[in-house]
N, C-alpha and C positions, 0 to 999 in steps of 0.2 A: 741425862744426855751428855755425849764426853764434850762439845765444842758448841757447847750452849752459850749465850754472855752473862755476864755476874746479874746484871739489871735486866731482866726481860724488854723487850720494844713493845707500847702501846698500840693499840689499832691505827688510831690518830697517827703515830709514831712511822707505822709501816707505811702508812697509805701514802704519808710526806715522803719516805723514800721511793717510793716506786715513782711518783712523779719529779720527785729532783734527788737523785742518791747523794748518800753522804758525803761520796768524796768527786761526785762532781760529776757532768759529764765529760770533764778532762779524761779520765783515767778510764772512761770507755773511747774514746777517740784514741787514747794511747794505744790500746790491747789493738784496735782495727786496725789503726796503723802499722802497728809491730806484726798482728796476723796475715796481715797483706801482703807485708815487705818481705815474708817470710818462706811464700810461698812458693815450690819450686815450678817457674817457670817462667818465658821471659817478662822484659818490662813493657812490651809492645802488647802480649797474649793479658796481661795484669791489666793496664792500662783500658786495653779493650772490653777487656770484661767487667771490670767496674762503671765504665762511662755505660755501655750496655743497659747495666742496673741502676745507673741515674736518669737515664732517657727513658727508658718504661716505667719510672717512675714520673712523669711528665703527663702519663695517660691515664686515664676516669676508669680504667678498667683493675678495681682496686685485689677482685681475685685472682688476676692476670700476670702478676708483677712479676712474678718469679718465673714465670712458664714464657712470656715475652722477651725478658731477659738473656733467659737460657738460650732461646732460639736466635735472639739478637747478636746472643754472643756466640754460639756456633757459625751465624751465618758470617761474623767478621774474623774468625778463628780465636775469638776471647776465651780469657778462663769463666768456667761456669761456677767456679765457687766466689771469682772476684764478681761475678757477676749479681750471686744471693746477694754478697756485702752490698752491691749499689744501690741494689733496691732499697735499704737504708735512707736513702734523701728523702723517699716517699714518709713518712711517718704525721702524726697525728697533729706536730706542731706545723708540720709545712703546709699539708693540702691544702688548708681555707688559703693559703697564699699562689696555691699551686694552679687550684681550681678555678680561682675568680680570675685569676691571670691568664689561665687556658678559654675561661669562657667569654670572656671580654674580647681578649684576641679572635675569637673563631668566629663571635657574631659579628664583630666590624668587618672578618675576612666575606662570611656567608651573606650577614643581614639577616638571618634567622636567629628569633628572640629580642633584635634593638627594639630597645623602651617600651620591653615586658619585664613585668616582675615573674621570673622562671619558676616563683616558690609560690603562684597563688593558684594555681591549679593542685597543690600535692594534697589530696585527702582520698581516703581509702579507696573509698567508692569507686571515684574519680581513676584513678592508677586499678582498680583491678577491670573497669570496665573497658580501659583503653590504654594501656600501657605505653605503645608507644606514641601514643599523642600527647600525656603525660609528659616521656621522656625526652623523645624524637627532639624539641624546643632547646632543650638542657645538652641532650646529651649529643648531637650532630652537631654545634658550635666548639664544645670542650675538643673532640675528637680535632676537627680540622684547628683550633688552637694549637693541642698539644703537639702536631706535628713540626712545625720550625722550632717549638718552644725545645722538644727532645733534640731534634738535630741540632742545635745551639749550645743545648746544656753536652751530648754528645761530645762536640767539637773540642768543645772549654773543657772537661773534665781530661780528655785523653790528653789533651796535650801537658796539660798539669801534671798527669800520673804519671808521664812515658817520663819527664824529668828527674819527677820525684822515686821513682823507682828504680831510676840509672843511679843518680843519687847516695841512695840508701843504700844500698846494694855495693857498690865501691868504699862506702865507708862502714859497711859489715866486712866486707872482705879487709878492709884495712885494720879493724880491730882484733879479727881473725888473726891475721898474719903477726898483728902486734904480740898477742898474748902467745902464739909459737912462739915467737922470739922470745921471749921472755922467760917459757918453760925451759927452752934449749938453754940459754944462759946460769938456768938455777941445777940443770941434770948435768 
């Protein structure tokens, strides 16, 4: 194979990287960053579509994320590709913080589920004979949680990105202009 490495990686070896890569997850927050800032169109439309995809990342509807997003961000005139990237906040390490946080909030809002254990009802039986009595407990608290928790994260996110994208964008265009300059001087 032409771009093999000298040392083969172990199973053990791979499986460490896919949970923490080798060079970090610095240098995937870079690449997002740099693909974001890079994208043609404005900081207002970026902004929007990103926070978009950290709000529906807020909600228990975990095959939803992208589809909520997209119409999230259509409906505020966001980009729908900064919108995929937001959905990124949702991921494997945040839910259990995302989740107890959405349902703690919705049952103090409701009072549906305080001072039940929501996991002692889950067994097969139990969920295929009655699903939403199963759920209805768990999942009606999360929902009316996640809604200020999204409009919050919402709020906080764009207003970060509308800066950070005015930002980046002036000092793209200023490195642009630099390295002109620089060609003209050497031609």
């Amino acid at each position: 194979m032409l771009f093999r490495p000298r040392k083969p990686r172990t199973f053990l070896t791979r499986i460490g990287a896919f949970f923490w890569p080798k060079g970090g997850f610095a240098r995937s927050v870079e690449y997002v960053r740099h693909r974001l800032g890079r994208l043609p169109d404005t900081p207002h439309r970026l902004a929007a579509g990103f926070a978009s995809g950290v709000a529906c990342s807020f909600t228990p509807l975990i095959g939803l994320h992208f589809v909520l997003a997209a119409l999230l961000a259509l409906t505020l005139r966001g980009n729908l590709v900064a919108s995929a990237f937001g959905t990124i906040a949702g991921n494997p390490w945040t839910f259990p913080f995302i989740w107890s946080i959405t349902y703690l909030l919705g049952s103090s809002v409701t009072g549906l589920g305080a001072g039940m254990d929501p996991f002692d009802e889950l067994q097969i039986a139990t969920i295929l004979s009655n699903p939403w009595g199963v759920f209805g407990p768990i999942l009606t608290p999360m929902l009316v949680g996640a809604i200020p928790l999204a409009v919050a994260s919402w709020c906080a996110t764009y207003l970060l990105l509308v800066r950070f994208f005015r930002f980046y964008r002036a000092k793209r265009r200023e490195r642009i202009a630099r390295r002109q300059r620089q060609r003209m001087k050497t031609a």
